[in-house]
C-alpha positions as CSV (number, residue, x, y, z in Angstrom):
1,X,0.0,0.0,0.0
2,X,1.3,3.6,-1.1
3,X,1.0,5.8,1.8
4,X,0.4,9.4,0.9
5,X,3.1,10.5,2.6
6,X,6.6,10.7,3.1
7,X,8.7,7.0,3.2
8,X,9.8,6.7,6.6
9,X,14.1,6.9,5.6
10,X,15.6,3.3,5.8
11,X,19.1,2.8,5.1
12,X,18.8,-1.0,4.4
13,X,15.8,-3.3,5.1
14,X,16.0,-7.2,4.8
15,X,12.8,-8.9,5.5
16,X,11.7,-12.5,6.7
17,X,8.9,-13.9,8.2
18,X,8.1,-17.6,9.0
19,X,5.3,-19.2,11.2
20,X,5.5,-20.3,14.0
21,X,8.7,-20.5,16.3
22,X,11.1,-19.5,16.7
23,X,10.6,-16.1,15.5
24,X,12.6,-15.1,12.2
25,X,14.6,-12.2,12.6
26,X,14.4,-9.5,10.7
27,X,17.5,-6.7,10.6
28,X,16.2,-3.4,10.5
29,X,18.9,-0.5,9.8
30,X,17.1,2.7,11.1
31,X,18.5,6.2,10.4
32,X,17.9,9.3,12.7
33,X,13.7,9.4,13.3
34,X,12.1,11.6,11.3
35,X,10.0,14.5,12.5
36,X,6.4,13.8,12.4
37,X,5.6,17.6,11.5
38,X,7.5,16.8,8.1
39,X,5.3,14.3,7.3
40,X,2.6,14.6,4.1
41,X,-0.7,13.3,5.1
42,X,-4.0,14.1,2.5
43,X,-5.7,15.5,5.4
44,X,-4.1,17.3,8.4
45,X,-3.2,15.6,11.4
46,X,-5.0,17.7,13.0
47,X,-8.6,16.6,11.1
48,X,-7.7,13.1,12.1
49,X,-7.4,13.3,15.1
50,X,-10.6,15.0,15.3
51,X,-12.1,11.7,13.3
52,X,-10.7,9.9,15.6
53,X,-12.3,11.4,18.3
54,X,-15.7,11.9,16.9
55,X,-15.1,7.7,16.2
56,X,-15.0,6.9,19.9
57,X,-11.3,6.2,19.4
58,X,-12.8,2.4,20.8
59,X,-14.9,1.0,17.1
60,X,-18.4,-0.3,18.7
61,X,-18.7,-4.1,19.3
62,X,-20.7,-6.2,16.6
63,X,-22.3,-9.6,17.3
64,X,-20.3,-11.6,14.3
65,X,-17.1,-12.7,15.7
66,X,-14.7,-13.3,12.3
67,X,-12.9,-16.5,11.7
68,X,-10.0,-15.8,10.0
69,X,-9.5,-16.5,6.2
70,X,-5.5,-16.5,6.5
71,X,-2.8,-17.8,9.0
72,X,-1.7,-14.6,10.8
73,X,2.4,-14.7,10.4
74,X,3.4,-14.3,13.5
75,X,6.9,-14.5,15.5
76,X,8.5,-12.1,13.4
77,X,10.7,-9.9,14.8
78,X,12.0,-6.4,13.7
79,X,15.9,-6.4,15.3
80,X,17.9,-3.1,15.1
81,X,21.6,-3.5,13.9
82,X,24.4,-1.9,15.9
83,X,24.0,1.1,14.2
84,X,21.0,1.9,15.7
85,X,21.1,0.5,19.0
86,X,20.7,3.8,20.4
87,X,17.1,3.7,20.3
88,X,16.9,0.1,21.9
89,X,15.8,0.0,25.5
90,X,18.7,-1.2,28.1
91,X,17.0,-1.0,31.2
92,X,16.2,-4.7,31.4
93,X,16.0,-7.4,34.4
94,X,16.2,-10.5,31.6
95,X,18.8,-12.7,31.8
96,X,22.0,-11.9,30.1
97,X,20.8,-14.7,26.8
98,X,17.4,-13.2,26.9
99,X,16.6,-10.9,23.5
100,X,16.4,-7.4,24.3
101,X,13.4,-5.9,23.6
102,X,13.6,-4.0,20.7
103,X,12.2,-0.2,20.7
104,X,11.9,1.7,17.3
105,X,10.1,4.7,15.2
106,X,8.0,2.9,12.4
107,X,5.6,4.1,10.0
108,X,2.1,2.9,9.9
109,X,-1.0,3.4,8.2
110,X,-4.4,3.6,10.5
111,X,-8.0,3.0,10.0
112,X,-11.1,3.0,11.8
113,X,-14.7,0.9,11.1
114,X,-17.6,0.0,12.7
115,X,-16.2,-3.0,14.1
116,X,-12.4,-2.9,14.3
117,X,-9.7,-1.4,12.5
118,X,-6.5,-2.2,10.3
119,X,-3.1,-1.2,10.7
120,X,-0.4,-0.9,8.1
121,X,3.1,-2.1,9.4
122,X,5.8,-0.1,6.8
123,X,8.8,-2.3,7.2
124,X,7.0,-5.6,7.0
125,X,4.1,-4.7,4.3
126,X,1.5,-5.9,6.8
127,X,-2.0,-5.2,7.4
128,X,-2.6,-6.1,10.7
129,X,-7.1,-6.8,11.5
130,X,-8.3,-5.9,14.1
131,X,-11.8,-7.8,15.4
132,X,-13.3,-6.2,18.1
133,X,-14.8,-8.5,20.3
134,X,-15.9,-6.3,23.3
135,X,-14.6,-3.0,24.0
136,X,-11.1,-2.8,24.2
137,X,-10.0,-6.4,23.5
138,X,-10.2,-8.7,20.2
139,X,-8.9,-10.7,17.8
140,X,-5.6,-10.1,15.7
141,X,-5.2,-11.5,12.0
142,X,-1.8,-10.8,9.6
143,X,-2.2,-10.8,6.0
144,X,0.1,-9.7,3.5
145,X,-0.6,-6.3,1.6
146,X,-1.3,-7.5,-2.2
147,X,-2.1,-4.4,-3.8
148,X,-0.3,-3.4,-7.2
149,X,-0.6,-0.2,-8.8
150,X,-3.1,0.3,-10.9
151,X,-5.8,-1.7,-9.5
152,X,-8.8,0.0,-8.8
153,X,-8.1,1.8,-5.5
154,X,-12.0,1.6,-5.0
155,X,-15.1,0.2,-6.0
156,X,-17.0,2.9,-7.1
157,X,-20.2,0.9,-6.9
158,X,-20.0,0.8,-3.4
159,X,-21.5,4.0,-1.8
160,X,-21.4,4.4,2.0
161,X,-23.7,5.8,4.4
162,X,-23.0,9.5,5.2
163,X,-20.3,9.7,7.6
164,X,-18.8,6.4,6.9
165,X,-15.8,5.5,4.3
166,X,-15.4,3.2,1.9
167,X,-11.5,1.8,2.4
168,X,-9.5,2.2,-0.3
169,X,-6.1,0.7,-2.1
170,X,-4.6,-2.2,0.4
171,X,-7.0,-1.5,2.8
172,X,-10.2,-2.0,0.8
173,X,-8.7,-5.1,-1.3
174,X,-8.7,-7.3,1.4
175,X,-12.5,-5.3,3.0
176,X,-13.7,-6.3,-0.1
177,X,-12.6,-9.5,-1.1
178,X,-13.1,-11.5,2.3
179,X,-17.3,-11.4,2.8
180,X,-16.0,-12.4,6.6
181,X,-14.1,-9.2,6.6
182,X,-16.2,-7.1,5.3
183,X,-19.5,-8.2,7.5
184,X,-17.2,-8.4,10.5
185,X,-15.5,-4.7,10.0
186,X,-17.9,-2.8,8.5
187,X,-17.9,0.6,7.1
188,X,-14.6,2.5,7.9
189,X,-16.0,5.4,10.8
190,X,-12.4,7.5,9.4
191,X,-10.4,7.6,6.4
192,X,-7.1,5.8,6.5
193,X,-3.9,8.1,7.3
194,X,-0.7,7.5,8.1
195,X,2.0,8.8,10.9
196,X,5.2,7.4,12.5
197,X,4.5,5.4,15.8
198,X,6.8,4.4,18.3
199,X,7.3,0.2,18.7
200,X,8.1,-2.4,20.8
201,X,8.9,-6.0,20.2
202,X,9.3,-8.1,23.7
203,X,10.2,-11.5,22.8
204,X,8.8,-14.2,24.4
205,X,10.9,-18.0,25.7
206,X,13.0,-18.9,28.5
207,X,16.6,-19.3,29.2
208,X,17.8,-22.7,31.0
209,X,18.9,-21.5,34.6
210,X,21.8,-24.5,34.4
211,X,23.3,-23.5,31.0
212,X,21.9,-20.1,30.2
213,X,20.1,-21.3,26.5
214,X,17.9,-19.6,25.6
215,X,14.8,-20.9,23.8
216,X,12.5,-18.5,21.7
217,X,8.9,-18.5,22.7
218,X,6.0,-16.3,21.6
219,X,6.0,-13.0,22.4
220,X,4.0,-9.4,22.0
221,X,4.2,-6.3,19.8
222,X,3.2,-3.0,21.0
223,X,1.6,-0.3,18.6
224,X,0.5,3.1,19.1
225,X,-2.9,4.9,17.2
226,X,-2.5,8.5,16.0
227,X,-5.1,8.9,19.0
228,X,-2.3,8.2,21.5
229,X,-3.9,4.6,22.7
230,X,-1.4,1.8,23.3
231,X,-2.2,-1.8,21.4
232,X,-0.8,-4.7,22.3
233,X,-0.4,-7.7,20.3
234,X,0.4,-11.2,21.6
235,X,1.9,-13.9,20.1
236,X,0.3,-16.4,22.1
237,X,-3.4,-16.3,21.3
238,X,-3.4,-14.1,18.3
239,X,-5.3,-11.4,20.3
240,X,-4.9,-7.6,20.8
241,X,-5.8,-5.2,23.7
242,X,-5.9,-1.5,24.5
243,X,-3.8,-0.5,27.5
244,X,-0.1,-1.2,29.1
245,X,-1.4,-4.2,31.4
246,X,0.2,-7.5,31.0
């Protein structure tokens, strides 16, 4: 998906993903962050913010609870090179073979509906769903971004009530191609727009206390909305939350 703004400045990125564990490990070189006030967006931030508020910031409960139509890749895990580990956390009680959790700027890509919303994840090419299943708490799916160019970003057939959007480009490929999706989401309560976001990967595992291995476990991701709110994404159960609690 083509965000209308600025590309977040990457020196060199080398992706993998795999499913399941242990986690692949991506490398991640990241250059100074940018400034969020340099950023393009269609609208201003400020008018999304404002959407965002008049949206509840929380999208409103349905009934249908989605069962995914893809395997959510999970247990990948963004990992800063040397050059950047200035912006990696080092105020840590793991043990010494434990991953440190890695702490970065990303871009992303937000949108509300009716019944969840959808994240897109810059350096992977991700949309991450996001089911609402009762206020504040739901289910996470992964699926990869598939939009080219020159598709259609819209279907201009489709005309939504007043106050609601249609999604467009990446977003409204996979809306509209999964009836699940669609029925589950709903109409989009904002357009999409896109800022930088700060994020956390804490991996998951354990480390032998005899011989100090350590063995890679599921972990959690934690996401920011242009609204402020914290998301957390585990690993575990393929389930996300608003909020810092464990």
């Amino acid at each position: 998906m083509r965000l209308r703004l600025l590309a977040l400045p990457l020196c060199a990125l080398i992706l993998a993903a795999c499913q399941g564990f242990p986690p692949t490990v991506v490398y991640v070189v990241v250059t100074a962050t940018p400034n969020p006030n340099d950023i393009a967006l269609d609208a201003t931030r400020d008018t999304a913010v404002t959407l965002v508020a008049q949206a509840g910031l929380v999208a409103a409960p349905v009934n249908t609870v989605m069962v995914p139509i893809a395997t959510a890749t999970l247990g990948a895990t963004i990992v800063l090179t040397p050059a950047a580990t200035a912006v990696v956390s080092a105020a840590t009680a793991l043990p010494p073979t434990f991953p440190t959790p890695v702490i970065a700027q990303i871009t992303v890509a937000e949108q509300l509906f009716e019944g969840g919303r959808m994240f897109w994840i810059q350096p992977t090419g991700q949309i991450w769903l996001l089911m609402t299943t009762q206020e504040g708490t739901g289910e996470w799916s992964i699926y990869a971004d598939d939009f080219v160019d020159g598709e259609p970003d819209l279907d201009s057939t489709l005309v939504p009530p007043d106050g609601r959007y249609q999604p467009e480009r990446g977003f409204g490929k996979l809306w509209r191609e999964s009836e699940a999706i669609n029925q589950s989401l709903g109409w989009g309560v904002t357009p999409e727009f896109g800022y930088v976001s700060r994020y956390e990967y804490h991996a998951g595992g354990s480390v032998d206390a005899a011989t100090g291995i350590y063995t890679p476990g599921p972990g959690y991701h934690i996401l920011f909305s242009l609204g402020g709110e914290q998301f957390r994404f585990d690993e575990t159960d393929s389930t996300w939350r608003l909020g810092d609690g464990v």
